[in-house]
C-alpha positions in Angstrom: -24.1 -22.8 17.3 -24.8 -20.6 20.2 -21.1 -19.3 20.8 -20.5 -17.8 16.8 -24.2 -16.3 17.7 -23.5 -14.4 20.5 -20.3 -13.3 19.3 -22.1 -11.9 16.0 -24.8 -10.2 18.4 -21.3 -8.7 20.4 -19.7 -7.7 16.6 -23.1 -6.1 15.6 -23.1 -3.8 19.1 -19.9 -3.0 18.6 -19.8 -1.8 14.6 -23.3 0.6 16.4 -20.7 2.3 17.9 -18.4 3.1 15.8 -20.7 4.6 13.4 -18.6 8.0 13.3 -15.6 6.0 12.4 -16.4 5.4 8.6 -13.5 2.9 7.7 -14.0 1.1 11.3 -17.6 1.0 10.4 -17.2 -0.5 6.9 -14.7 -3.2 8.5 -16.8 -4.0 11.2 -19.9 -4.4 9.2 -18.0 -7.0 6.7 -16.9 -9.0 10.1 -20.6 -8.7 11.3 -22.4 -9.9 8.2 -19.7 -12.5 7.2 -19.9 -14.1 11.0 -23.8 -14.5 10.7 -23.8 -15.7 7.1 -21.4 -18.5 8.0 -22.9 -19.2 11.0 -26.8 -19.7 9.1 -24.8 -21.9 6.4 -23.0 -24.0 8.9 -26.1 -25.0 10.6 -28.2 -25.4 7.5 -25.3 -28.0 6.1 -23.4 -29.3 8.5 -26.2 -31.5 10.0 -27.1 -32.6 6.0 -26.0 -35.8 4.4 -25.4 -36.1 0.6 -28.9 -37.7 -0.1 -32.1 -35.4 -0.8 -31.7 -33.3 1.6 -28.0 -32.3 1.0 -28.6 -32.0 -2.8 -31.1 -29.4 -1.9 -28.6 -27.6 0.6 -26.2 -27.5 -2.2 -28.6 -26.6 -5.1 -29.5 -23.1 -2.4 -25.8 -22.8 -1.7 -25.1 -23.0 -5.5 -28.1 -20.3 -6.3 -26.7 -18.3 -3.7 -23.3 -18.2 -5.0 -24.0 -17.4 -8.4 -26.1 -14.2 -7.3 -22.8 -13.3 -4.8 -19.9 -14.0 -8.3 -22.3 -11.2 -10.1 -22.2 -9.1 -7.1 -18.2 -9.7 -7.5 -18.2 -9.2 -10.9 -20.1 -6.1 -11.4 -18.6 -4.5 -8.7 -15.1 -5.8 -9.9 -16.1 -4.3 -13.6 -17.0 -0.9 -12.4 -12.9 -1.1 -10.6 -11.8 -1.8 -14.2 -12.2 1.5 -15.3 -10.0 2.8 -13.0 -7.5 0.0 -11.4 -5.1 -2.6 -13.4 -5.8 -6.1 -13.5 -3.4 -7.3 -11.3 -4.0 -4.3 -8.8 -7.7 -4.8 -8.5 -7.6 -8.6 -7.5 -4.5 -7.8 -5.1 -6.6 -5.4 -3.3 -9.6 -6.5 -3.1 -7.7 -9.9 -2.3 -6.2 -8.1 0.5 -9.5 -6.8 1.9 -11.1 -10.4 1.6 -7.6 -12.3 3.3 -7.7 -10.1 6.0 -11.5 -10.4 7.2 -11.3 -14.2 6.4 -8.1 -14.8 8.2 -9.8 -12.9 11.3 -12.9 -15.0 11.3 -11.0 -18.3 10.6 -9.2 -17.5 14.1 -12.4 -16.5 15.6 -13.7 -19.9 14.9 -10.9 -21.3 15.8 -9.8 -22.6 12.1 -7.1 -21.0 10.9 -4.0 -23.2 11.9 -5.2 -26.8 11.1 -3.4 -29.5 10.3 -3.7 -31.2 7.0 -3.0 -35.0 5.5 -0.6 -35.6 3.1 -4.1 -36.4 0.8 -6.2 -33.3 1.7 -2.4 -31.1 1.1 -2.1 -32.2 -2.6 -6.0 -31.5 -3.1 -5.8 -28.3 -1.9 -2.8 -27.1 -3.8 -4.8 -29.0 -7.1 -7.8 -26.2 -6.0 -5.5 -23.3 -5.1 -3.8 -23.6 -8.8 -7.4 -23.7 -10.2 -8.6 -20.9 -8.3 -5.7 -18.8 -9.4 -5.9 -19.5 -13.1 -9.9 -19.3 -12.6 -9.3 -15.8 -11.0 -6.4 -14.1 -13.5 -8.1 -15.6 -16.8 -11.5 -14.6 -15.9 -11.0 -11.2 -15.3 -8.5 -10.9 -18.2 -11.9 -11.3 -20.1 -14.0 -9.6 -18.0 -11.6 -6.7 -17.8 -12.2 -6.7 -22.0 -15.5 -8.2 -22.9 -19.2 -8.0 -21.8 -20.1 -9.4 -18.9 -23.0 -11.5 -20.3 -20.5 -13.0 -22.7 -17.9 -13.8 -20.6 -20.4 -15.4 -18.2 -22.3 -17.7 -21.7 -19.1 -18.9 -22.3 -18.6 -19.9 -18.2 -21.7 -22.0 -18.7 -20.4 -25.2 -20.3 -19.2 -25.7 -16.6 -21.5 -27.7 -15.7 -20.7 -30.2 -18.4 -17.0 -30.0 -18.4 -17.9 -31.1 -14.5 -19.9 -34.0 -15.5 -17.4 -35.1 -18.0 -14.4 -34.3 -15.3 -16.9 -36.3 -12.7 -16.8 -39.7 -14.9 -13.1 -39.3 -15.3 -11.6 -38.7 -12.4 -14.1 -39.2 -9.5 -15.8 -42.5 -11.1 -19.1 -41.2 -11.5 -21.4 -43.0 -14.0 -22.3 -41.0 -17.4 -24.1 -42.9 -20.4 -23.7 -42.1 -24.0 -26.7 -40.1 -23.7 -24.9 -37.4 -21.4 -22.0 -37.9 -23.8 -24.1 -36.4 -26.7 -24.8 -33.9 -24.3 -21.4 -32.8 -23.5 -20.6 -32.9 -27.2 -23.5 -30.6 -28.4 -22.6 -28.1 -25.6 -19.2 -27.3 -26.7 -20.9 -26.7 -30.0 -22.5 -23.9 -28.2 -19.5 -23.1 -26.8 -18.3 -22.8 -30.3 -21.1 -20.1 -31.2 -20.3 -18.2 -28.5 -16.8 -17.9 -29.5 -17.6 -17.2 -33.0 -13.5 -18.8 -34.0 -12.2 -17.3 -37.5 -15.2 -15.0 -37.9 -14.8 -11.3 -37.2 -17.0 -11.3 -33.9 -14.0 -13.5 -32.4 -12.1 -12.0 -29.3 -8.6 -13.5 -28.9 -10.2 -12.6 -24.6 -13.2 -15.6 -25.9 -10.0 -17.9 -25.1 -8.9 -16.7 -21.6 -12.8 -17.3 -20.8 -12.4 -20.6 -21.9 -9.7 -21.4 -19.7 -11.0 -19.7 -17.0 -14.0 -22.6 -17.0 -11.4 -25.3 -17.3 -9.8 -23.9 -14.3 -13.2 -23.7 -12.0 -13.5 -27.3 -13.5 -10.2 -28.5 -11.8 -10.9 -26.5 -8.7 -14.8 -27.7 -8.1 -13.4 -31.4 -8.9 -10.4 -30.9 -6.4 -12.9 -29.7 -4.1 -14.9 -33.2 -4.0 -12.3 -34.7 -2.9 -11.6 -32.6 0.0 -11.6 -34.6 3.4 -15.4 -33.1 5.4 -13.2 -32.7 8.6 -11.2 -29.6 6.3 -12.9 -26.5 7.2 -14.5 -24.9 4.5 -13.1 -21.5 6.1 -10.1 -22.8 6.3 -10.0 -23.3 2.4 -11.4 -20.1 1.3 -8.6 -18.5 3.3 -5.9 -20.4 2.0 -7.5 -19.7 -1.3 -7.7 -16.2 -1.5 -4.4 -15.7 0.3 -2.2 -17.7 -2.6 -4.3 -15.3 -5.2 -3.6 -12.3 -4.0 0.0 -13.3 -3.1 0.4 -14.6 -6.6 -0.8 -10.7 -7.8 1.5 -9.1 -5.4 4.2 -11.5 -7.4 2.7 -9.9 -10.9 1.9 -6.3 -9.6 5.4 -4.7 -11.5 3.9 -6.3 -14.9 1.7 -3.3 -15.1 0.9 0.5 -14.2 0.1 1.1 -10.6 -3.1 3.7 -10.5 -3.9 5.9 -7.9 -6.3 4.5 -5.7 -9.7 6.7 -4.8 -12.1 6.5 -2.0 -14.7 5.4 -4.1 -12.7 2.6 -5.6 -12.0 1.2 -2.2 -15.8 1.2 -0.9 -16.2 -0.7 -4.3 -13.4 -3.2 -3.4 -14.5 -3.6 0.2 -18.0 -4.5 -1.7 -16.1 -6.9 -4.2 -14.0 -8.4 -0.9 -17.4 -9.0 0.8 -19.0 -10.9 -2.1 -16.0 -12.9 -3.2 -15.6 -14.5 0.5 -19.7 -15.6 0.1 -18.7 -16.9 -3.2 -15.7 -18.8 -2.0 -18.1 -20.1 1.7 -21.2 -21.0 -0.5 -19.5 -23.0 -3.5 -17.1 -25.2 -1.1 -19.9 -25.9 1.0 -22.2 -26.5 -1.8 -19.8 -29.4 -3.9 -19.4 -30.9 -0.6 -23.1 -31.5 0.3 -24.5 -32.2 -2.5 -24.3 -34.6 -5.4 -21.8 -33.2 -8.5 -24.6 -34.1 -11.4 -27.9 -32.5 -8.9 -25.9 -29.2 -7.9 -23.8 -28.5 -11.1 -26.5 -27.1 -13.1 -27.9 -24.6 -10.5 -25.0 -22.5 -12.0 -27.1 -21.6 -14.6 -29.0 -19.5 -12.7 -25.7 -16.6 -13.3 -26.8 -15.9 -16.4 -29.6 -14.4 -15.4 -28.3 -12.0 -13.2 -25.3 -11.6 -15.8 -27.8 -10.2 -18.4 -29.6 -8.2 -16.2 -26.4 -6.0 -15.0 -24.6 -6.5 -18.5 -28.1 -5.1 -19.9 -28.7 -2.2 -17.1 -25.7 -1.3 -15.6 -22.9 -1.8 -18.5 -25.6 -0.8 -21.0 -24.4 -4.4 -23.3 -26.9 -5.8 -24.5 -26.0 -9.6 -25.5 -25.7 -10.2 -29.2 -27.4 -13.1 -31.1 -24.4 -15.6 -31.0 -24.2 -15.1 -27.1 -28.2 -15.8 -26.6 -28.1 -19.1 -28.8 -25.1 -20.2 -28.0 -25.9 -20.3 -24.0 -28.9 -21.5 -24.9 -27.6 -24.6 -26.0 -25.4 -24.6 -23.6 -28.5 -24.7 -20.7 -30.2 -26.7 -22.6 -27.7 -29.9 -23.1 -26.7 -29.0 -19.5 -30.1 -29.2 -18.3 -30.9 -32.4 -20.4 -27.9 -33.5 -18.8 -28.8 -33.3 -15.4 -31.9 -34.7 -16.1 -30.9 -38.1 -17.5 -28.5 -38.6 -13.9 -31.6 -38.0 -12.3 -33.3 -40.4 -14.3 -30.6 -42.8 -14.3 -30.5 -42.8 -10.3 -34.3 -43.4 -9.9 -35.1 -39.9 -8.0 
């Protein structure tokens, strides 16, 4: 770990004199933090196993995540008001690609060569990052924030379930009450054939069946794939697929202000994209799933304070539910394992 350490020390020296340059200094500062952040998460997993010890790793990773994809998503909400859908992910996309493509060749990671296995996983998670991407912001772009995130938490179960499937993992019937109960939650939240419906409820929905494929496609990711590597492949097929869509829709001018908030939205995204790889692939599915939850605490806070959207009633017991089963869930695996 000493080389990437040294090197950040060199980055940090160098963005201290640039100050006067403003965009340099911006650039520089993403480099900077992004270099140490992966460089602290490398060393605090890569030396883990996928016992106790790596179950806590991910859980951490997972918590920190969640607090990073509101830090995306408020900042990406605040661009909504002024940007298209297509052209704020291409952008910020852009920003992201560019500072991740730079670090992946610092680190000596971005050409690598890949299986014929770890090839078809990764396009399995690109497609799933992409639909996760466009569907979740086609709600977020035209819904609250806290109830675009309620409906995101039936993850966790759609995980478990997608975990017994396809990776083998052992669920009892118990779990599968579980599962069923939370989709009545779901169900709440979505209020279908009542007047508090949003026809926007149902690109949430697919949005979580999309993380679903693209968390499960990441288990299965050979460990000798760098996680970098991933996130840059990633975030270059969504914003190429954007670029693809861009003439669907209105292109707005672009302010100053709206590119400090994408550079902000860039940052976060890339921790997002670092945290969660590295978290499914140290920990256990059924321990580090339910740390998700933790978004929906941060989700009401800024829907609440910033957007001034307070969640209704449908949203609170619905995700309650939804915790609750997933919770209950994640307790009998526990229990079921002896830990």
């Amino acid at each position: 770990m000493s080389g990437p350490s040294k090197k950040a020390d060199q980055t940090n020296s160098k963005t201290s004199a640039d100050e006067n340059e403003p965009g340099k200094a911006v650039g520089n500062n993403i480099v900077a933090e992004t270099i140490a952040l992966d460089a602290a998460i490398t060393e605090a997993t890569d030396e883990g196993d996928r016992g106790a010890k790596g179950n806590l790793r991910g859980a951490l990773l997972m918590s920190l995540g969640m607090a990073a994809f509101i830090g995306n998503v408020t900042l990406m909400k605040l661009v909504s008001f002024d940007l298209t859908l297509f052209q704020a992910i291409f952008l910020r996309g852009c920003c992201a690609a560019l500072v991740l493509g730079g670090f992946a060749w610092y680190r000596k990671e971005l050409f690598v060569s890949l299986s014929g296995q770890d090839a078809k996983v990764l396009i399995i998670r690109v497609i799933g990052e992409i639909g996760a991407s466009l569907c979740y912001f086609m709600a977020l772009f035209n819904m609250p924030v806290a109830n675009v995130t309620a409906i995101l938490q039936a993850l966790p179960l759609v995980i478990t379930l997608g975990a017994a499937v396809f990776l083998g993992e052992t669920v009892g019937w118990r779990r599968y009450g579980g599962i069923a109960l939370g989709f009545v939650g779901v169900l709440i939240i979505v209020q279908p054939g009542t007047d508090g419906f949003s026809v926007y409820s149902l690109w949430a929905l697919a949005s979580m069946l999309s993380v679903a494929i693209r968390d499960l496609a990441t288990r299965k990711i050979s460990s000798g794939l760098p996680s970098l590597f991933v996130a840059f492949v990633t975030m270059v097929s969504v914003t190429l697929v954007c670029a693809l869509l861009l003439p669907t829709m209105e292109w707005k001018e672009v302010t100053g202000d709206t590119i400090g908030l994408l550079m902000g939205a860039a940052f976060f995204i890339m921790l997002v994209h670092i945290t969660l790889i590295r978290a499914m692939r140290v920990g256990e599915v059924a321990f580090v799933a339910p740390f998700r939850y933790t978004v929906m605490v941060w989700a009401l806070l800024v829907g609440y304070f910033v957007f001034n959207e307070p969640p209704d009633t449908a949203t609170v017991v619905g995700c309650s539910l939804l915790i609750i089963t997933g919770l209950y869930s994640f307790w009998r695996e526990r229990r079921a394992k002896g830990l």
